[in-house]
C-alpha positions in Angstrom: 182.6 116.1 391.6 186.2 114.8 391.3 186.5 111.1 390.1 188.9 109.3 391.1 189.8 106.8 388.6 192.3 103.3 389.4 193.5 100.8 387.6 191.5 97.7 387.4 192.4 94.4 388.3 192.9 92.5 384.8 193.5 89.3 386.9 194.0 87.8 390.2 198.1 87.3 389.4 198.5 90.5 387.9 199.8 92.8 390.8 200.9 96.1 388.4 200.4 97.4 385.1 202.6 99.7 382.9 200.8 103.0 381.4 201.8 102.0 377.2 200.0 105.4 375.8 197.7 107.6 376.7 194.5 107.9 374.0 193.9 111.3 375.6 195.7 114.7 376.8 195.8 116.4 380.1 192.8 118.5 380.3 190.6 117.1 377.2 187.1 116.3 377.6 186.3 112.2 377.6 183.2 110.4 377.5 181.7 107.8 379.8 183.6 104.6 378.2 185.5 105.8 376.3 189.3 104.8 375.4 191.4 106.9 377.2 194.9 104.5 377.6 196.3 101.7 376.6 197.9 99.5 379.8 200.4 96.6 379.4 199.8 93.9 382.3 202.4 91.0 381.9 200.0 89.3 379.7 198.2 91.2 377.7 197.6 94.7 376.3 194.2 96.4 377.6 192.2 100.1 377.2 190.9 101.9 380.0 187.7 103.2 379.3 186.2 106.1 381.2 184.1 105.8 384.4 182.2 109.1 384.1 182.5 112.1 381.0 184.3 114.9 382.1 187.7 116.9 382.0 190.7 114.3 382.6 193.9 115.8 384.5 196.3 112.3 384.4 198.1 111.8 386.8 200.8 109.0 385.2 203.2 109.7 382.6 203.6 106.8 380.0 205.9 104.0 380.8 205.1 105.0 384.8 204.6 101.3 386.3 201.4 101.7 388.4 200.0 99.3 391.3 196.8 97.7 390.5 194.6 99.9 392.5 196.6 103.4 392.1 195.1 106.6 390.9 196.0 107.2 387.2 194.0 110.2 386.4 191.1 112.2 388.1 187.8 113.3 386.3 186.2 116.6 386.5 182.7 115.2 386.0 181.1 118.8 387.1 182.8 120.2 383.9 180.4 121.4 380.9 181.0 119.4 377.4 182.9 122.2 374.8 180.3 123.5 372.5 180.7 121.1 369.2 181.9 117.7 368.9 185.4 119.4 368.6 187.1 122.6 369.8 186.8 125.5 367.5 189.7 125.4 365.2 191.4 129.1 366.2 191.3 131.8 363.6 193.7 132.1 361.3 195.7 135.6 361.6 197.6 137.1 358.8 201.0 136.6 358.5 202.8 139.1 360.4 205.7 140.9 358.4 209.1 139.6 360.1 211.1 142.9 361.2 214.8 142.3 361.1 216.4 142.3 364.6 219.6 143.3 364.8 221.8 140.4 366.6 223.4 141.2 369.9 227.1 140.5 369.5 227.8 137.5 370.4 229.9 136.8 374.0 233.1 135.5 373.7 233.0 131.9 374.4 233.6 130.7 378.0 237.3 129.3 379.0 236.6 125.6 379.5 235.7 124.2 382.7 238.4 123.1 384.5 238.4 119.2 384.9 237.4 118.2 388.6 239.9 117.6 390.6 240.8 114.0 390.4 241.1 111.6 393.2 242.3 107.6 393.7 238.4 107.0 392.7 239.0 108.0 389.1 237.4 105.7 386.9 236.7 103.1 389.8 233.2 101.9 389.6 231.2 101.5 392.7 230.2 97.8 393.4 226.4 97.9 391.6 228.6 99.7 389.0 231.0 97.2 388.6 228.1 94.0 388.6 226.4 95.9 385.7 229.6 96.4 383.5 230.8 93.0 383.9 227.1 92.1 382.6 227.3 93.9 379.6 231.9 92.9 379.2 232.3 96.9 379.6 235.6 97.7 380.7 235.7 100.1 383.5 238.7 102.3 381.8 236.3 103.1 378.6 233.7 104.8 380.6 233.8 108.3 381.8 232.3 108.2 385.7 230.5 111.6 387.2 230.5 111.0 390.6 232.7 112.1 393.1 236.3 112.6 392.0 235.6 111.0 388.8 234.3 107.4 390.3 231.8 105.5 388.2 228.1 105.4 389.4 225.5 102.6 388.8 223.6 105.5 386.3 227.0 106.1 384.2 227.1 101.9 384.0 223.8 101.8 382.8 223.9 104.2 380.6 227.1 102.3 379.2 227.5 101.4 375.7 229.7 98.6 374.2 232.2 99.4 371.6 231.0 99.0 368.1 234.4 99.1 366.5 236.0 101.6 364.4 233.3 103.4 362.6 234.0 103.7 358.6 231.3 105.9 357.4 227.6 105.5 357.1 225.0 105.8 359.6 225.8 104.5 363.2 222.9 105.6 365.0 220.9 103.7 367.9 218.0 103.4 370.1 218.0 102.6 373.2 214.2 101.9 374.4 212.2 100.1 377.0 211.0 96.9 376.9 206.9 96.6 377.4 206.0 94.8 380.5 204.3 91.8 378.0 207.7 91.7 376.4 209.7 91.3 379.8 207.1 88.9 381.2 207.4 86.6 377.9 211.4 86.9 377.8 211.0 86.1 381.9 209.0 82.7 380.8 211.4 82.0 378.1 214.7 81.9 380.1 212.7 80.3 383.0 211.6 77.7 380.7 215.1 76.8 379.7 216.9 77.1 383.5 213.7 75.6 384.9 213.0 72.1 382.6 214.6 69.1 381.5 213.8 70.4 377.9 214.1 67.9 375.0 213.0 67.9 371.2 212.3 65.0 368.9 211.2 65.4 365.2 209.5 64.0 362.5 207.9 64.4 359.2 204.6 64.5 357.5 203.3 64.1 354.5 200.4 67.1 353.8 199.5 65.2 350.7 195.9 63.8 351.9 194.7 67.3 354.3 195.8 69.0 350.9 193.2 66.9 348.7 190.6 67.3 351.9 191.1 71.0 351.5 190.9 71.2 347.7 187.8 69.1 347.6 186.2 70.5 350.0 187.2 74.0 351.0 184.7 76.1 348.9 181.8 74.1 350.3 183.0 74.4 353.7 183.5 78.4 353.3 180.0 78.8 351.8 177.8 76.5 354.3 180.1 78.3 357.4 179.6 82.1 356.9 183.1 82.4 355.1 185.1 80.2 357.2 188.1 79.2 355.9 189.1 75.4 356.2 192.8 75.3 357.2 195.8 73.4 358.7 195.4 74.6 362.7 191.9 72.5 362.8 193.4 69.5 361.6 196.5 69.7 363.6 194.0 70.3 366.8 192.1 67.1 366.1 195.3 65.3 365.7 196.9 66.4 368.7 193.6 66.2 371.0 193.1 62.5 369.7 197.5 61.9 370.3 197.3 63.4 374.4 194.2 60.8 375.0 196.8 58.3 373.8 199.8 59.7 375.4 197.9 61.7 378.5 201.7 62.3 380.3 202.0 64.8 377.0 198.9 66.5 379.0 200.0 67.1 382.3 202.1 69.1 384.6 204.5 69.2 387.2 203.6 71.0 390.7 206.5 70.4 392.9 206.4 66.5 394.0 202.8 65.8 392.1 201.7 65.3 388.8 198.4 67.0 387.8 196.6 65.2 384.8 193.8 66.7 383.0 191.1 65.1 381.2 190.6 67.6 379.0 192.3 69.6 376.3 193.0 73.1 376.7 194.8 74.1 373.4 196.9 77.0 373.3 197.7 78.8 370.1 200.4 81.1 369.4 200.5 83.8 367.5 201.9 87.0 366.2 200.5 90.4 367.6 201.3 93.7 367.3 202.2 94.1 371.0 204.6 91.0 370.5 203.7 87.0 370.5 200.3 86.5 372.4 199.3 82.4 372.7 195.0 82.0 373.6 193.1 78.9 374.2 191.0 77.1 372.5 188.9 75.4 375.6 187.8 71.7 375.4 189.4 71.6 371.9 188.8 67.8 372.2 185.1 68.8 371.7 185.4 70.9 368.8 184.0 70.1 365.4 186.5 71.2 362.4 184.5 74.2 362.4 184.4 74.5 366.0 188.3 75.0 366.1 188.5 77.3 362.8 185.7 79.5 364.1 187.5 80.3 367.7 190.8 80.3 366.2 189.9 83.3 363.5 187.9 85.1 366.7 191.2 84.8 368.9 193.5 86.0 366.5 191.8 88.9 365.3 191.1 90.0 369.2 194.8 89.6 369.1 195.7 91.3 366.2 192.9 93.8 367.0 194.5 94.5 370.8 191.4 92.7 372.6 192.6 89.9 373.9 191.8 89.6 377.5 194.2 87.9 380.2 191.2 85.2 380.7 192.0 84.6 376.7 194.9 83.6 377.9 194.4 82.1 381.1 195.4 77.7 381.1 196.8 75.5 378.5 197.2 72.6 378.9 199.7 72.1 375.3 200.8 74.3 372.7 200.5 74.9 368.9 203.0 77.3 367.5 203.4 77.5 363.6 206.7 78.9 363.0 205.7 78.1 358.8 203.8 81.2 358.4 207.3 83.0 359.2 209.5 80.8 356.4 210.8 78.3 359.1 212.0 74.9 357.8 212.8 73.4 361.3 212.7 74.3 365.0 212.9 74.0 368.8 209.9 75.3 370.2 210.5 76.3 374.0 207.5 74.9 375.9 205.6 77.1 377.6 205.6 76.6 381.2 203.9 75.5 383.3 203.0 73.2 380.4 205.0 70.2 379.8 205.2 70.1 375.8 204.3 71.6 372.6 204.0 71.4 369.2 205.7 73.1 366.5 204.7 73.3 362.6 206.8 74.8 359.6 206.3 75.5 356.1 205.5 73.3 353.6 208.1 71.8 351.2 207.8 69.6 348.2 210.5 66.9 348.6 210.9 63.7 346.8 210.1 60.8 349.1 209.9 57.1 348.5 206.5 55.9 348.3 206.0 52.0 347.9 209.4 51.6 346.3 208.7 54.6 344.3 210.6 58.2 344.3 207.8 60.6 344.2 207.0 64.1 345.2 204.7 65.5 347.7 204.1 68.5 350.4 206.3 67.6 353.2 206.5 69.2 356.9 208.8 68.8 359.2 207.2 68.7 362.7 208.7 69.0 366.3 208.0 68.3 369.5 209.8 69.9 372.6 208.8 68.6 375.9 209.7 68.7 379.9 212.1 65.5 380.2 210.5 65.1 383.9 207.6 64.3 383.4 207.5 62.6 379.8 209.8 60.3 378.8 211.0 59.2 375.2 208.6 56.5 374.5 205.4 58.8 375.3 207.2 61.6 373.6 208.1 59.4 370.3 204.6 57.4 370.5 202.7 61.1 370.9 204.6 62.5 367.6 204.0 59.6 365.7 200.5 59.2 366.8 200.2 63.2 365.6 201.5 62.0 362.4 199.3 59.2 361.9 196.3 61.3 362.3 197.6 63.8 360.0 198.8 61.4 357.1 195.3 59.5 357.5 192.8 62.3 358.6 189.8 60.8 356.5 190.0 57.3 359.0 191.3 58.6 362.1 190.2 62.5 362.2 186.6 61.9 360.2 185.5 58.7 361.2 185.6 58.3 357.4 183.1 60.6 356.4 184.2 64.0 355.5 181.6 65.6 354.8 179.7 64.8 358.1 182.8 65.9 359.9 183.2 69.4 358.1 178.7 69.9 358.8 178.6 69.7 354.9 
């Protein structure tokens, strides 16, 4: 029997997937569930496991963009397993004693090609042509066209590269190589996020001094009693910014044409770092989450992410975002919201600075903090309020994050 196997839907949006790599070769024998590709989606990076165990003729190269639905390989579940786990590794011969062949003498090189026959369409690129060179600030006399009479195509404009000056020694080589459909989809958002908001970003500063004596105090306790959890920053900016966006609920909602659509809850998206390029999962009713809560899903979202298991549904909502640009080095940025959100969050590293302190010059762990947000829908006063209510929380965690009892807040 010949099984036909299709791409699954990974979610109701998602109309086409791109083949990354296949896990297997034409004609190898696969078992039921197991790993046979890896897909991109523009959301996330998925395996396709194996309906049924048998030979596998694909039927998709990698990098083929495939409807949701298509064929991508047919399975030969009739065919008997090969005897061993493995194939037999072939026996080796012995090495065969080279016999010098005497070289044929060699043709006399062939006279040059004439140059086609040049016409008024020499070097004159067609219209789609001429849109892609503008594009990339190409001049049309630098590139050599291969169509008819010497015009340039729309494949010789593609194929187009800028002038890099004149070379001086060393190595000037380059790559040129496709995009994955998560990258294209996140650099889609990105721009659309820019064209598409009234994006603004205010800043402030915080002082990391009292979450850094929580943490010290507390942090070996909280790792023992909680199966090796670490205590870290992400739970306690969650808790601030869940408790800021029930002051400041505009800083929770979205825009949908004419309307405003307010949640009640907080959906908590998280960015970070994969190996497939930056991923950002929720945290679901983060507003209900314990300290532990929040650490726990964090660490089980970023290792499916780092691990390549991160499902679209992972990433499915948001309702505001959390991206920690610190990890990286960074001192101070914009964070581009991510849409159809209307703000988010952004932490950096930690510096000690010298501050004043009740008249005092001291020194403590300072972070800069900023929030970008959709202009529309919030205004100043909800955006200011929400990053000073963030700030609060974080400068004061024991009263306004605890309830003034860390230990009952951290299940001690």
């Amino acid at each position: 029997m010949i099984l036909e196997m299709k791409v699954p839907s990974p979610g109701e949006s998602i109309k086409e997937v791109e083949i990354a790599t296949w896990l297997v070769k034409d004609g190898d024998y696969v078992e039921k569930d197991q790993a046979i590709a890896e897909v991109d989606s523009d959301k996330a990076t998925l395996e396709l496991p194996a309906e049924m165990s048998g030979i596998i003729t694909l039927k998709a190269e990698e990098g083929d963009t495939v409807a949701v639905g298509a064929v991508v390989c047919l399975i030969d579940t009739d065919a008997a397993k090969p005897a061993g786990d493995a194939p037999a590794a072939p026996v080796a011969e012995a090495p065969k004693a080279e016999v010098p062949k005497a070289e044929a003498p060699k043709a006399a090189p062939a006279p040059a090609a004439a140059p086609a026959a040049t016409s008024y369409a020499a070097g004159t690129p067609s219209p789609a042509a001429r849109k892609i060179l503008d594009e990339k600030n190409i001049a049309p006399a630098t590139v050599s066209g291969t169509g008819k009479g010497g015009r340039i195509t729309k494949d010789d404009a593609v194929n187009a590269v800028p002038s890099m000056g004149t070379p001086t020694g060393g190595s000037r080589g380059t790559e040129r190589t496709k995009l994955s459909m998560l990258r294209r989809k996140v650099a889609e958002r990105l721009v659309s996020a820019k064209n598409e908001t009234a994006m603004l970003t205010t800043f402030n500063e915080v002082n990391m001094t009292p979450i850094n004596q929580i943490r010290n105090e507390y942090k070996d306790a909280f790792k023992a009693k909680h199966g090796g959890l670490g205590l870290g920053f992400m739970s306690f900016f969650t808790k601030a910014v869940t408790r800021a966006l029930q002051l400041y609920p505009d800083v929770n909602s979205m825009m949908d044409g004419d309307y405003k659509i307010a949640y009640d809850f907080a959906d908590i998206s998280i960015a970070v770092s994969g190996p497939k390029g930056l991923m950002v999962p929720v945290v679901r009713n983060a507003e209900l989450l314990t300290f532990r809560g929040i650490e726990a899903e964090i660490k089980r979202l970023a290792l499916r992410a780092r691990d390549g298991q991160i499902t679209v549904d992972d990433m499915t909502g948001g309702t505001f975002t959390i991206t920690n640009g610190g990890v990286f080095g960074s001192m101070l940025s914009t964070p581009i919201i991510n849409p159809p959100q209307s703000g988010i969050l952004g932490m950096h590293n930690i510096i000690e600075r010298p501050i004043a302190v009740n008249g005092k010059v001291e020194i403590h762990p300072m972070m800069y903090v900023a929030l970008s947000y959709d202009h529309r829908i919030i205004d100043g006063r909800e955006s200011v309020g929400f990053l000073v209510a963030v700030k609060e929380a974080l400068e004061n965690p024991l009263e306004l994050l605890m309830n003034g009892d860390a230990k009952r807040a951290l299940e001690l």
